[in-house]
C-alpha positions as CSV (number, residue, x, y, z in Angstrom):
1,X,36.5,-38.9,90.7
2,X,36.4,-39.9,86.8
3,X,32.8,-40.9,87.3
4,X,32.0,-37.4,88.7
5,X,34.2,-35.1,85.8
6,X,32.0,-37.6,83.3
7,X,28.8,-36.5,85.1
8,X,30.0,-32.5,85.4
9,X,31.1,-33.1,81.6
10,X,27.9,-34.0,80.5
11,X,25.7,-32.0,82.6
12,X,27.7,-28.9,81.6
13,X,27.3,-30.2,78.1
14,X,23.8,-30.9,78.6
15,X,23.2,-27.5,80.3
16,X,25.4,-25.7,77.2
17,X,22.9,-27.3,74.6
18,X,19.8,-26.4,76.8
19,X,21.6,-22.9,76.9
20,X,21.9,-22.8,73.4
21,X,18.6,-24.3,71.9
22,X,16.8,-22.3,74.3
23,X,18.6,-19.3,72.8
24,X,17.8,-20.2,70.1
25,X,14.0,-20.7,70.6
26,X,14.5,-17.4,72.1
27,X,15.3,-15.3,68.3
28,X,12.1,-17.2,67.3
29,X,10.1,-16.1,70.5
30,X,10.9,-12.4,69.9
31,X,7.6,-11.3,68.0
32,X,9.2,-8.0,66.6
33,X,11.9,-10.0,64.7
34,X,9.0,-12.5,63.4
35,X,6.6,-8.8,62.3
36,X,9.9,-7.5,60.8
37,X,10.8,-10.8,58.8
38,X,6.8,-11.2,57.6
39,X,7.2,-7.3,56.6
40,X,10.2,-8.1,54.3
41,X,8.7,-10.9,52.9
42,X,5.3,-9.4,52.3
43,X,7.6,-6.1,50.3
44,X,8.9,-8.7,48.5
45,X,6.2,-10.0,47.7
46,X,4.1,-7.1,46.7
47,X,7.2,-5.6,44.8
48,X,7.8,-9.2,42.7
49,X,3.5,-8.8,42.1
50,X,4.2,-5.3,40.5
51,X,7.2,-6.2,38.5
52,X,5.5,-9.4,37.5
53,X,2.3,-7.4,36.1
54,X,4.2,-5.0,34.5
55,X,5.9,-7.5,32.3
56,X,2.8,-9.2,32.2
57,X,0.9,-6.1,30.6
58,X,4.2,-4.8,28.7
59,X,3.9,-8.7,26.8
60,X,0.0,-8.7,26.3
61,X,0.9,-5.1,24.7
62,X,3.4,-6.7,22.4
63,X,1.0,-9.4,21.7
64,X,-1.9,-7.1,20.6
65,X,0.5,-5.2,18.2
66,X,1.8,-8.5,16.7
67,X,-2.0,-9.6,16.2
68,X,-2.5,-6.1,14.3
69,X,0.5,-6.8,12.2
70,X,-0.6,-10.1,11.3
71,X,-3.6,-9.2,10.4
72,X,-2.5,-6.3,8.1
73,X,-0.3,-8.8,6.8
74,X,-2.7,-11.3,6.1
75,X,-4.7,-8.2,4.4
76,X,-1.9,-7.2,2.1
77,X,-1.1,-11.3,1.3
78,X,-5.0,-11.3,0.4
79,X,-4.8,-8.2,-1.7
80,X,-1.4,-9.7,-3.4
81,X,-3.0,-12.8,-4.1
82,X,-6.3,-11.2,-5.7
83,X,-3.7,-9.0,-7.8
84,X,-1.9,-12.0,-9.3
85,X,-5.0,-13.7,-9.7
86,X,-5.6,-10.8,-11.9
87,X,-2.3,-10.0,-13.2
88,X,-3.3,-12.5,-16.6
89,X,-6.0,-10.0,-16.9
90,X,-3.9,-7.1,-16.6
91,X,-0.9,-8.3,-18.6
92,X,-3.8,-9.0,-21.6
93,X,-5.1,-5.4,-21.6
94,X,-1.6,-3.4,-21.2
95,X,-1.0,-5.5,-24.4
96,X,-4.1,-3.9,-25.6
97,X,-3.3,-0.7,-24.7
98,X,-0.2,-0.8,-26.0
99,X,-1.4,-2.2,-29.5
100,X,-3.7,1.2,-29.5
101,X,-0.7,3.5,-29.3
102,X,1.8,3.3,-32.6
103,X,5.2,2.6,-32.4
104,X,5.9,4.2,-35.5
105,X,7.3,8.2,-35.8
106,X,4.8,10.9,-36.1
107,X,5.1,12.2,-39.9
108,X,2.9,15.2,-40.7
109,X,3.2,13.8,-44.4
110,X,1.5,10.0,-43.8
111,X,-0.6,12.2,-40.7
112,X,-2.0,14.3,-43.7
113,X,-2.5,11.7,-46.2
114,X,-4.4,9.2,-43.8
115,X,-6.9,11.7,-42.8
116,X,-7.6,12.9,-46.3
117,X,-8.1,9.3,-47.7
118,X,-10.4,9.0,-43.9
119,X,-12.5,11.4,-44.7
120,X,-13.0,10.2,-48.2
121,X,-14.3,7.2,-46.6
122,X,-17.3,9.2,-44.6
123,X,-18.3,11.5,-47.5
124,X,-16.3,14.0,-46.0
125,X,-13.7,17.0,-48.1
126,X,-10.2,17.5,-46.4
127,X,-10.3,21.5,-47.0
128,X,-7.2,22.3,-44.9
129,X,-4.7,20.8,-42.2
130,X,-2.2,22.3,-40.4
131,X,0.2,20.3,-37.4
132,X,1.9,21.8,-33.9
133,X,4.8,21.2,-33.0
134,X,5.5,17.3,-31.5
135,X,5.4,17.1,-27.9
136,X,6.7,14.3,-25.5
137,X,4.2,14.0,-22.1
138,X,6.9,11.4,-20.8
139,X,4.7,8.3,-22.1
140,X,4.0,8.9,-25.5
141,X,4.9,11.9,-28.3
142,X,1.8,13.6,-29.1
143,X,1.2,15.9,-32.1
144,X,-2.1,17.8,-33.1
145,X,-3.6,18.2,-36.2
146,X,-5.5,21.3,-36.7
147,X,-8.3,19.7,-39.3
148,X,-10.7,21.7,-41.4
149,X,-13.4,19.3,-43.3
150,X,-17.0,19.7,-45.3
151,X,-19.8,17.6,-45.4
152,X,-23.1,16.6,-44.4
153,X,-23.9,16.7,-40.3
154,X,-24.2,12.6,-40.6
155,X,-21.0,12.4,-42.3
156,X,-19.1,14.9,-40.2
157,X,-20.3,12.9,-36.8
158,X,-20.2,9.5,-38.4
159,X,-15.8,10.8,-39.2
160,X,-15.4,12.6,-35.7
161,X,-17.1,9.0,-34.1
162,X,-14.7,6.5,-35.8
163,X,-11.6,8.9,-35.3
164,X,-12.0,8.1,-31.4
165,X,-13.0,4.8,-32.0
166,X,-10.2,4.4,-34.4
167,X,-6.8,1.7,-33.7
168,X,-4.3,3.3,-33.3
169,X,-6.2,5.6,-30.6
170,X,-6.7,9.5,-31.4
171,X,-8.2,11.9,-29.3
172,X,-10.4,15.2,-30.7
173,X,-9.8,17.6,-28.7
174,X,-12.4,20.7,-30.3
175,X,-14.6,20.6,-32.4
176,X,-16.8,23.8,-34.1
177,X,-19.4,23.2,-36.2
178,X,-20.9,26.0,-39.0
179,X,-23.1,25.7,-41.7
180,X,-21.5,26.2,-45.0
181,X,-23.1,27.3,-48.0
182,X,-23.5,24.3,-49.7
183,X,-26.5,23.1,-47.0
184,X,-23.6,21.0,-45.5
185,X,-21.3,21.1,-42.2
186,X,-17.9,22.6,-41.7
187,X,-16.1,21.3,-38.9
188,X,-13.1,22.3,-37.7
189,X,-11.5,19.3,-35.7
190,X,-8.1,19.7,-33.4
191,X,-7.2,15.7,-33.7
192,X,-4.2,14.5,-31.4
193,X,-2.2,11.3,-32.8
194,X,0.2,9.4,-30.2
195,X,3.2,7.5,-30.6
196,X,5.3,6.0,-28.4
């Protein structure tokens, strides 16, 4: 009787574990479940695709616009490097420029007396000056000198021509011309002085 409960034991075992595995064969034997698994998967998959390509494109965009921005950065490191290249030159004419404009105070008295003993120098007679008021443009004070002077054509030219030329820098702003009676030139000259 033990041999046979052994035997009954093992065959309902047996049978039990037939009964199960073929259960379970059976959840893989049912195609819809297999199509509805693949489906998921394949959503998945398609739906990790998208997401994947967006981020993807969204980092190629980000790439593109740090390529543009290094390269305007490389521009503007080129154009800094050709300015301080340059910036001996610069530094060497705003020292220039700066020795063209006086440092010292406009004086209608020294103004007067300069231009008189200048236009001795060309042949030319101071007949009249007369200043405006001094004016500040926010760089330099400016006044003008309203000039009235005689002499030849060659002279009169030869004074307005080294006036412009002149260090410090002045600037005539008119000039009228007339022939006076003397078969000479009268000019009458507005002449700005600077100073800083």
């Amino acid at each position: 009787m033990a041999l046979s409960d052994v035997l009954k034991k093992k065959e309902a075992t047996g049978e039990a574990s037939a009964k199960e595995a073929k259960e379970k064969k059976n959840i893989m034997d049912d195609v819809r479940l297999v199509i509805a698994i693949i489906v998921v998967a394949c959503i998945a998959l398609i739906a990790l695709i998208v997401y994947t390509t967006g981020v993807i494109n969204q980092t190629n965009a980000q790439i593109d616009s740090a390529k543009q921005k290094y390269q305007q950065n490389q521009a503007e490191i080129a154009n800094l490097l050709a300015l301080q290249a340059r910036s001996g030159d610069y530094i060497a004419q705003k020292e220039q420029y700066d020795s063209m404009i006086s440092s010292d105070q406009l004086d209608s008295t020294e103004i007067m007396i300069d231009l008189d003993k200048f236009a001795a120098d060309h042949n030319c007679v101071l007949e009249s000056i007369t200043f405006d008021d001094i004016t500040n443009t926010g760089l330099v004070n400016q006044i003008a000198a309203n000039v009235k002077i005689n002499g030849s054509f060659a002279d009169v030219m030869k004074f307005c021509q080294d006036t412009v030329n002149s260090n410090p820098i002045k600037r005539i702003d008119t000039i009228k011309l007339a022939k006076n009676n003397n078969t000479g030139m009268t000019a009458e000259l507005v002449i700005v002085e600077f100073s800083k």
